[in-house]
N, C-alpha and C positions, 0 to 999 in steps of 0.2 A: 350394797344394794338394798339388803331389809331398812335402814334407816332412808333410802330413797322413798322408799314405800310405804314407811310410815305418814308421808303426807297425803295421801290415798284415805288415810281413815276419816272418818268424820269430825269432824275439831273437838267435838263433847266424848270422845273416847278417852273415855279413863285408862291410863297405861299402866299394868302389871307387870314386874320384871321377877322374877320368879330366882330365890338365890340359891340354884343350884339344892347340894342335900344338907342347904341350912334352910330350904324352904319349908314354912307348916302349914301353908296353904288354910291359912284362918282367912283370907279373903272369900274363900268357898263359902263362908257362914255367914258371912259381915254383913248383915243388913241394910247397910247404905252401898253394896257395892251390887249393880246390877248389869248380870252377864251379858245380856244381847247389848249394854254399851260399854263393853268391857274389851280389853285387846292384853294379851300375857304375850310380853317379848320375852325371849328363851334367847341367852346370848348364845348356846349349843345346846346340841342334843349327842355329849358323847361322854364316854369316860371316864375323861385323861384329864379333869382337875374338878376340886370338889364345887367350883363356881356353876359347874357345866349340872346341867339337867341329865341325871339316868336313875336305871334302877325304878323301884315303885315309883320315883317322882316322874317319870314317863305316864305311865299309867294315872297318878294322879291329873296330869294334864289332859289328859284324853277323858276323862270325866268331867273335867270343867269345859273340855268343847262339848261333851254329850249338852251340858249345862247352860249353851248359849256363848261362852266364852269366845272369843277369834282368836285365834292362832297365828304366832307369825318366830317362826324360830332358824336357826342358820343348825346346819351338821355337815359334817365331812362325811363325802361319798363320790366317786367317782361316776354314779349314775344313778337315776333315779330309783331305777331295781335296786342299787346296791342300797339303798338308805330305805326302802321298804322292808328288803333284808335285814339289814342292822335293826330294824323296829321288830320285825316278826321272826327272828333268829334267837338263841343262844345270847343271851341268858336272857332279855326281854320277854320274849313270848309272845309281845303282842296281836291277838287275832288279827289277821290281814283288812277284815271288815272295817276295823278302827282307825288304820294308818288314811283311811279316807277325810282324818278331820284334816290331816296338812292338803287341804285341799288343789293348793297349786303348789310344786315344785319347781325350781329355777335353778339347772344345774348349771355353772363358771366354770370355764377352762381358761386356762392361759391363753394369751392372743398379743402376739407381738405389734398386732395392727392397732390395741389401745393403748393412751397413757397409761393408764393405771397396769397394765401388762396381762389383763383378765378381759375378758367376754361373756356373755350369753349362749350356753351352747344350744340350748333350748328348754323350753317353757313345756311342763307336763300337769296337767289334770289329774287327779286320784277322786276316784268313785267308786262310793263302795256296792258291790252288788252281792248277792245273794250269797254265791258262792267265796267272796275274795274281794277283792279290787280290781278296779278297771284301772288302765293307765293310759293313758290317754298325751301323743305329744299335741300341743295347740302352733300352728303356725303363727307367724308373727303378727299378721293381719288380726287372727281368733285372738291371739293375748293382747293387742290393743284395744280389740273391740270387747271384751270382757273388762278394761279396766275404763273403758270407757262408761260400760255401763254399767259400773260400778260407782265409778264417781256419780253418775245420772242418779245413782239410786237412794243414794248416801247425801245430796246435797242437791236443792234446785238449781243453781247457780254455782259452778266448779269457779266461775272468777271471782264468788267474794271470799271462795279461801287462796286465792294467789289469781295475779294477772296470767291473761291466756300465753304470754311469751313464756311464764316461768313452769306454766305448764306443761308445754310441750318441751324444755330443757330439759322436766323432770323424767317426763317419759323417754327422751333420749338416752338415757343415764341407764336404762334397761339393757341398750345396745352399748354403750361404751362409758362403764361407769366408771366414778371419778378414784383417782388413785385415795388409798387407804394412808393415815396420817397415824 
């Protein structure tokens, strides 16, 4: 699903892949590399292999969004509390305020009714409020018309980065996305 989504961004999006806790995050400094056209893919946020993003390098990510950076990472959680949890628990710590940079969540459960044997359970919003975060589930109307106006915002014309059919395939792929190779 995150690689569906990667075509959502703006074509001039420079992509950061972050390597886990070989990462030194010299990009933070780099002079030629500038955050608000910047996207850091995080293949996970856990653990259980040193490729995976934890530990201060969590925290390092969460300053590169304070930064302008976008954010677009996958973690194992059975719910969106649970993976807020995982950020602001034992041994992370993260202030709840900052689990607001994952700004939408997209929890997959199994679904016998897709190829791929996965679905969409639902789409949730994080904002951060004064106290915490807010969480927000968005119905599927609200997560269409968020990525619509997202594409609107990002691009005059969504068909000179792809014809309107390959479009609306892509967005399908939210509801029944293609099985994993």
């Amino acid at each position: 699903m995150l690689t569906a989504l990667l075509d959502f961004l703006p074509p001039a999006t420079c992509c950061i892949y972050p390597r886990g806790c070989f990462e030194t995050f010299a990009f933070m400094s780099d002079p030629t590399v500038s955050p608000p056209e910047s996207a850091l893919l995080i293949n996970e946020i856990s653990p259980h292999l040193p490729v995976y993003l934890w530990g201060p390098a969590v925290g390092r990510v969460l300053e590169a969004a304070r930064r302008g950076f976008t954010l677009l990472a996958t973690a194992h959680a059975d719910s969106v509390h649970d993976f807020v949890g995982a950020l602001t628990g034992s041994p992370l710590h993260i202030p709840a305020t900052e689990t607001a940079a994952f700004e939408f969540v997209a929890v997959l459960e199994r679904s016998e009714a897709n190829q791929s044997g996965r679905g969409v359970r639902g789409v949730w919003r994080l904002q951060s409020t004064r106290d915490g975060v807010a969480i927000d589930q968005l119905n599927q109307a609200e997560f269409q018309h968020d990525i619509s106006r997202e594409i609107a915002s990002t691009s005059p014309d969504p068909e000179s980065w792809f014809p309107r059919q390959e479009l609306a395939d892509r967005q399908r792929v939210l509801e029944d996305p293609l099985p994993v190779r």
